[in-house]
C-alpha positions as CSV (number, residue, x, y, z in Angstrom):
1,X,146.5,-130.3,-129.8
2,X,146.2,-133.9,-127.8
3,X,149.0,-134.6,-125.3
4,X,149.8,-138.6,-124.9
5,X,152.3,-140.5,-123.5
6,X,153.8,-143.8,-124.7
7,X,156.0,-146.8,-123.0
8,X,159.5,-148.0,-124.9
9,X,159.4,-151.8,-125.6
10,X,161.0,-154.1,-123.7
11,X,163.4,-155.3,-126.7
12,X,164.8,-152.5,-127.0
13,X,165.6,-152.3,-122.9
14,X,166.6,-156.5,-123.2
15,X,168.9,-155.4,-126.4
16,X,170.7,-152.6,-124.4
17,X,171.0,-154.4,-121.0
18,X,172.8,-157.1,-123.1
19,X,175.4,-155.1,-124.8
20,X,175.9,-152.9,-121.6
21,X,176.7,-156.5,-119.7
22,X,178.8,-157.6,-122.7
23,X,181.0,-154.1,-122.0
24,X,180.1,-152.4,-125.2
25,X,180.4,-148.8,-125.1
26,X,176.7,-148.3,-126.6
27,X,177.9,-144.5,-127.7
28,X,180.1,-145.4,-130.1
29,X,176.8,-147.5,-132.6
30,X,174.2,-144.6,-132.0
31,X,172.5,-146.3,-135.3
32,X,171.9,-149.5,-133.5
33,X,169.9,-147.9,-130.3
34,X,166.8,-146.5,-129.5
35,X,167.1,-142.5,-129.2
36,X,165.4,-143.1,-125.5
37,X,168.5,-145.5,-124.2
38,X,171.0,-143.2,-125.6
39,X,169.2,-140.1,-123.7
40,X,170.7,-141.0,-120.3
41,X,167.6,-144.0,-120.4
42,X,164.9,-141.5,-121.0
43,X,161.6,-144.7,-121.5
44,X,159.1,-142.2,-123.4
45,X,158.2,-139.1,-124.6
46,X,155.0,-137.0,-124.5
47,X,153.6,-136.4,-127.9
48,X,150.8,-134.2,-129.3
49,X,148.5,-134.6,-131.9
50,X,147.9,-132.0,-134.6
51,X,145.5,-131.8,-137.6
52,X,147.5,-130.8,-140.9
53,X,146.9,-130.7,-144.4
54,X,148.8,-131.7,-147.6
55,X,148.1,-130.2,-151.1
56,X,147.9,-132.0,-154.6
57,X,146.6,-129.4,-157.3
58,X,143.1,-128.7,-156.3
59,X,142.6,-131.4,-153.3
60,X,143.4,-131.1,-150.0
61,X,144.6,-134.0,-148.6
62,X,144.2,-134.4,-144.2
63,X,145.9,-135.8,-141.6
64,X,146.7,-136.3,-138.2
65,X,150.6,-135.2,-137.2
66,X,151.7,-136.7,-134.4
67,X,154.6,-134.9,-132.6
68,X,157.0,-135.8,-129.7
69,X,158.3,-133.4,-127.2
70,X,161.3,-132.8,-125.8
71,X,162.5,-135.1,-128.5
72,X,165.5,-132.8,-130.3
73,X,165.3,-130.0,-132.6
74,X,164.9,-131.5,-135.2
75,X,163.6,-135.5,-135.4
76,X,163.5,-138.7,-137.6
77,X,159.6,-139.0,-139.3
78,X,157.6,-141.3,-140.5
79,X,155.0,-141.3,-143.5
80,X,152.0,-143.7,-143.1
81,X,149.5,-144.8,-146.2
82,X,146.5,-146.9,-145.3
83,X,144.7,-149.4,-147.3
84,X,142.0,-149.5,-149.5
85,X,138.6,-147.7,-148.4
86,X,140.5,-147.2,-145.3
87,X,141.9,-144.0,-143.5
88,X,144.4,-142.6,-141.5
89,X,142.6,-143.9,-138.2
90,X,143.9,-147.4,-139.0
91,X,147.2,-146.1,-138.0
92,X,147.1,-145.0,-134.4
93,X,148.2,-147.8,-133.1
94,X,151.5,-147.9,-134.8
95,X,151.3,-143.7,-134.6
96,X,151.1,-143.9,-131.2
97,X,153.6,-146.1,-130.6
98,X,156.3,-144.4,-132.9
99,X,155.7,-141.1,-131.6
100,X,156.5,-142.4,-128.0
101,X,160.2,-143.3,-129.6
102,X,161.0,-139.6,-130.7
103,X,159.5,-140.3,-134.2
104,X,157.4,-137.5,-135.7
105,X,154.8,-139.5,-137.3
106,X,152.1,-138.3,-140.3
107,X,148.9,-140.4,-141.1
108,X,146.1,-139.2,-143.6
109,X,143.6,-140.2,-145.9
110,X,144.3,-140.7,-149.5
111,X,142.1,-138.4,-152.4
112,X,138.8,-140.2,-153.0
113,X,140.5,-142.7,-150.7
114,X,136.8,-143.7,-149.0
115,X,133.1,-143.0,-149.0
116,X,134.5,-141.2,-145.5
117,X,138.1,-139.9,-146.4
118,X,138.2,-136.2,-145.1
119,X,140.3,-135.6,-148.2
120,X,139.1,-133.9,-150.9
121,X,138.4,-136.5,-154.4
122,X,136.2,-139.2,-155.5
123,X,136.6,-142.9,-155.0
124,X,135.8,-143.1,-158.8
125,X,138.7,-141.0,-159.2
126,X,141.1,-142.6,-157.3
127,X,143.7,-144.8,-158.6
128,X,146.9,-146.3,-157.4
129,X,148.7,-143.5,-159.2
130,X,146.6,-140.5,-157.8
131,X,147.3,-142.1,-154.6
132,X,151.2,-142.2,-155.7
133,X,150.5,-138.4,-156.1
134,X,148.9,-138.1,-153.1
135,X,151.9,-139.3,-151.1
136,X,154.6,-137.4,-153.0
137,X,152.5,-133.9,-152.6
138,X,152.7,-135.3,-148.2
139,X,156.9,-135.9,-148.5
140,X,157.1,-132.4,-150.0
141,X,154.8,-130.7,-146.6
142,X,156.9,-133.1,-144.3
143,X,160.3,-132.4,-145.6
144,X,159.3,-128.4,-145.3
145,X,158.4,-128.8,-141.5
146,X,161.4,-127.1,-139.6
147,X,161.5,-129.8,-137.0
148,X,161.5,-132.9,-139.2
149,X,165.0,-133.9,-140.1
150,X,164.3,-134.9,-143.6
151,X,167.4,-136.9,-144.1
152,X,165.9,-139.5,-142.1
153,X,162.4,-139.9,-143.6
154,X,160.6,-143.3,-143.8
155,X,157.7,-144.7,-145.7
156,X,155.4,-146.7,-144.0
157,X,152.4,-148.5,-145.7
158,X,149.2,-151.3,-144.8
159,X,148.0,-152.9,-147.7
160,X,147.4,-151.0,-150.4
161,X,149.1,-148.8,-149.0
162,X,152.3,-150.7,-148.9
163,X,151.8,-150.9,-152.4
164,X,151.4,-146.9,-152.9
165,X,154.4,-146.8,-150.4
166,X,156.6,-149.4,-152.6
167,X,156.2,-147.6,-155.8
168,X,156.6,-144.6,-154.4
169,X,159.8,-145.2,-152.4
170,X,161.3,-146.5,-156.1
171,X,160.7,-142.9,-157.2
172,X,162.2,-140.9,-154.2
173,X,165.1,-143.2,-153.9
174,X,167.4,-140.5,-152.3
175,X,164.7,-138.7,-150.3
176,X,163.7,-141.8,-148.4
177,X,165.4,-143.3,-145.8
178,X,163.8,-146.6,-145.8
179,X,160.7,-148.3,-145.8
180,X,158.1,-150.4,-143.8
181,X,155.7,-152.6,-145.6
182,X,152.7,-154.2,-143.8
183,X,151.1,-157.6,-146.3
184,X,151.4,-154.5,-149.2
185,X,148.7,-155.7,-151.8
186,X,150.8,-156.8,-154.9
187,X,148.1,-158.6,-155.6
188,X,146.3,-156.1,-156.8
189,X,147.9,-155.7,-160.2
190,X,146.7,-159.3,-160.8
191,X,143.3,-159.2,-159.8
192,X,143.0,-156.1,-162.3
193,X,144.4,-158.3,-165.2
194,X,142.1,-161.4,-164.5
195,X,139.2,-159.4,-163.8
196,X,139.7,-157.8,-167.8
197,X,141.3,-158.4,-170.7
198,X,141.3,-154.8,-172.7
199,X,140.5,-151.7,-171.2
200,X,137.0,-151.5,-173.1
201,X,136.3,-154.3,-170.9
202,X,136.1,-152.2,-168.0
203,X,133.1,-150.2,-167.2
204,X,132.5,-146.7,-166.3
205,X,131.5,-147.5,-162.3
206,X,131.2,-150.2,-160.3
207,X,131.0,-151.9,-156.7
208,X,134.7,-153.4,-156.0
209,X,135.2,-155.1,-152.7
210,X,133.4,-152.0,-150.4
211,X,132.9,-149.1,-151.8
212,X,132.5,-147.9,-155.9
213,X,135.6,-147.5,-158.1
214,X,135.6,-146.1,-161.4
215,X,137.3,-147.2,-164.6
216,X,140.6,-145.2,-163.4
217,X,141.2,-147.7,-160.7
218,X,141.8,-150.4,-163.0
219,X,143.0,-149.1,-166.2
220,X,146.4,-147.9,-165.5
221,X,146.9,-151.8,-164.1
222,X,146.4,-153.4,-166.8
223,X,149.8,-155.2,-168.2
224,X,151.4,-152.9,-165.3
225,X,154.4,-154.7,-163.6
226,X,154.8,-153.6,-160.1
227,X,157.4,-155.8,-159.1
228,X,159.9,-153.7,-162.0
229,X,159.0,-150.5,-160.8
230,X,159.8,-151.3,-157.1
231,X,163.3,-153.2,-156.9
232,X,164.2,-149.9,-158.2
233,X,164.3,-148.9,-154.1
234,X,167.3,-150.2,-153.3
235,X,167.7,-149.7,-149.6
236,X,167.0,-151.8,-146.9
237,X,162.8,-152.6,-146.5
238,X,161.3,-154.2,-143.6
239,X,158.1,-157.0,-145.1
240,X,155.7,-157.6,-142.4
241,X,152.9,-160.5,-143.5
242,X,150.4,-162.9,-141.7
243,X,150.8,-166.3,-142.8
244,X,147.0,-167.1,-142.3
245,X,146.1,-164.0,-145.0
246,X,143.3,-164.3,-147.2
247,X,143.1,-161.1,-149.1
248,X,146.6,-160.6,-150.1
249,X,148.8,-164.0,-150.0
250,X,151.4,-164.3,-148.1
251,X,153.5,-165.4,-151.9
252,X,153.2,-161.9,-152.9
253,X,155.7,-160.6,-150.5
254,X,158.2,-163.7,-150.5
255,X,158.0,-162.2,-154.2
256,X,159.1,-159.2,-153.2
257,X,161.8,-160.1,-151.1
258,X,163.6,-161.8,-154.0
259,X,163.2,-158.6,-156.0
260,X,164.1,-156.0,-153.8
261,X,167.8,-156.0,-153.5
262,X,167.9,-155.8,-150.0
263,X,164.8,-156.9,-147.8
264,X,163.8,-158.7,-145.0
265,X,160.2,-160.3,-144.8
266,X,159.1,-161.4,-141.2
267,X,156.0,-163.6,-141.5
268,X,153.6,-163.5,-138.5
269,X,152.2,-167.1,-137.4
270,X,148.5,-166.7,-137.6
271,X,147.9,-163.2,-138.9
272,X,145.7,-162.2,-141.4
273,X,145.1,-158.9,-143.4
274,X,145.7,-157.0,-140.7
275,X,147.4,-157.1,-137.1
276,X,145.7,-157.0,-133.5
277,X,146.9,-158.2,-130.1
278,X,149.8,-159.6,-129.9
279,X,150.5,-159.7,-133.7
280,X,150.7,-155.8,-133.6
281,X,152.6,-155.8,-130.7
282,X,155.2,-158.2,-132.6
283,X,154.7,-155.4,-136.0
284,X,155.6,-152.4,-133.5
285,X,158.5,-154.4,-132.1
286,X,160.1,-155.2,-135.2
287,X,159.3,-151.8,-136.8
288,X,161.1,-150.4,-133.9
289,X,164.1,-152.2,-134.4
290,X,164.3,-151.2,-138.1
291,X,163.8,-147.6,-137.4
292,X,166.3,-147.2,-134.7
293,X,168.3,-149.0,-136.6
294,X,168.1,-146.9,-139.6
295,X,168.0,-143.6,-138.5
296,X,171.2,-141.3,-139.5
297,X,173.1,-139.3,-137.1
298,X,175.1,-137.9,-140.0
C-alpha cells in the first residue's frame, strides 16, 4: 500500500467560516459540511493506495482503491469510469483529492477498455453495454467492502465514462446515492447512427478515433435513445462541461439537464475535453461541494 496526504479546499473552510460568523450551529446540517470541519477542523487525512480487482464472468476487471485513514468505520465511496481508450490513471487527480475528504475512492479500467487496460477483454469486444456490466460487477465488490458505507455510494464518470456512469446510475436507482458527470459523451449514440444506417453496414473491425473497435461497439447504438434510459435516475446529478469542447459539445449536456429531473450543469469557461490547471481545480471544488453535500448520516 501507498500512504499520501491531501489538503481540504479552501471553499469549504470560506463556507464554514461564514456560517460560524453568521452564528449557525454547523452540527445541526451535518449534510451541508465537509466531514473534516465537522471533525473538530480536522484539514486532511492520510490515505493509501491498494490494488483490487472486480469480477464480471470470466474477466477480471483492476483497479486502484484508494483508502482514507482515520476516516470512521465505515465511509462514503466513490466509483470512477474513465473514457474511451483511457484508464483508471486519468483519475488520480480527482482520486487523490477525494480521498483526502474521507472518501473511499475506486478507479479501474474497463474490459477491452484499451490496447493497455490491465483488465481482462478485447477492445473489439467492448461495448457501452459490457462496460455497463463492467461497472455494476465493481458496485457489487464495493458495496461488500466492510468499511464502505454503501448507503452513500456515488458514481463518478469522464466522458464515456459519464455516459457508462449515466445509464448505469438509471439502473441502480436505489443503490446510488448520486452522481458526477464530467462532459459525459452523449454524443456518442449519434455519431454511431450517422456513421451507419443498418447494422450490415457496419464491419467486422476497424480503427475508431485511437485504437480498433469491433462491430459490438456500434451495433447496440444504433436507434438507441440514451437520453430515455437516463432521466430514469432521478436524484440530484452534478454536469461538469468545458464550453470550448470539441469532442463532445457542450449541447449535449444542456440536453441532459432538461431531461434529468433534477440536475445542475456547471460549464467551465475555456475547457475542453478534459480538465487541467485551474479548470480541475474548479471540477474538484464543485465535486466537493456535491458530495459533502449529499452524503447521508442516516
Amino acid at each position: 500500500m501507498k500512504r499520501r496526504r491531501g489538503v481540504l479546499s479552501a471553499i469549504s473552510l470560506a463556507a464554514a467560516a461564514v456560517f460560524a460568523f453568521a452564528g449557525y450551529d454547523l452540527s445541526r446540517y451535518p449534510a451541508a459540511f465537509p466531514l473534516e470541519i465537522q471533525a473538530a477542523g480536522r484539514s486532511e487525512y492520510e490515505y493509501e493506495t491498494q490494488e483490487m480487482y472486480a469480477r464480471r464472468g470470466e474477466n477480471q476487471i483492476y483497479g486502484v482503491l484508494y483508502i482514507p485513514q482515520n476516516a470512521g468505520e465505515t465511509m462514503p465511496a466513490i466509483i470512477y469510469s474513465h473514457g474511451f481508450g483511457g484508464s483508471h490513471r486519468s483519475g488520480t487527480q480527482y482520486a487523490e483529492a477525494m480521498a483526502a475528504k474521507g472518501y473511499v475512492v475506486y478507479c479501474f479500467d474497463f474490459c477491452g477498455g484499451s490496447p493497455g487496460s490491465q483488465s481482462d477483454g478485447s477492445t473489439l469486444e467492448m461495448s457501452l453495454f459490457t462496460k455497463q456490466a463492467d461497472l455494476e460487477a465493481v458496485i457489487e465488490m464495493i458495496q461488500g467492502l466492510d468499511y464502505v458505507d454503501s448507503s452513500n455510494l456515488f458514481l463518478m464518470g469522464t466522458s464515456q465514462g459519464g455516459a457508462v456512469s449515466a445509464i448505469t446510475a438509471a439502473k441502480h436507482v436505489d443503490e446510488i446515492r448520486g452522481l458526477v458527470l464530467l462532459y459525459p459523451a452523449f454524443v456518442l449514440v449519434d455519431n454511431a447512427n450517422e456513421r451507419y444506417q443498418s447494422p450490415e453496414d457496419i464491419p467486422d473491425t476497424q480503427f475508431f478515433m485511437w485504437m480498433d473497435v469491433g462491430r459490438a461497439y456500434f451495433e447496440p447504438l444504433l436507434g438507441y435513445d440514451i437520453y430515455a434510459d437516463i432521466e430514469a435516475y432521478d436524484k440530484d446529478v452534478l454536469i461538469l462541461h468545458g464550453d470550448e469542447d470539441s469532442i463532445v459539445p457542450l449541447s449535449y449536456s444542456e440536453h441532459a439537464a432538461e431531461v434529468y429531473p433534477s440536475a445542475q450543469l456547471e460549464v467551465l469557461q475555456g475547457a475542453g475535453h478534459g480538465f487541467s490547471g485551474e479548470n480541475a481545480q474548479t471540477a474538484i471544488d464543485l465535486m466537493t461541494e456535491y458530495f459533502q453535500s449529499h452524503v447521508s448520516y442516516d
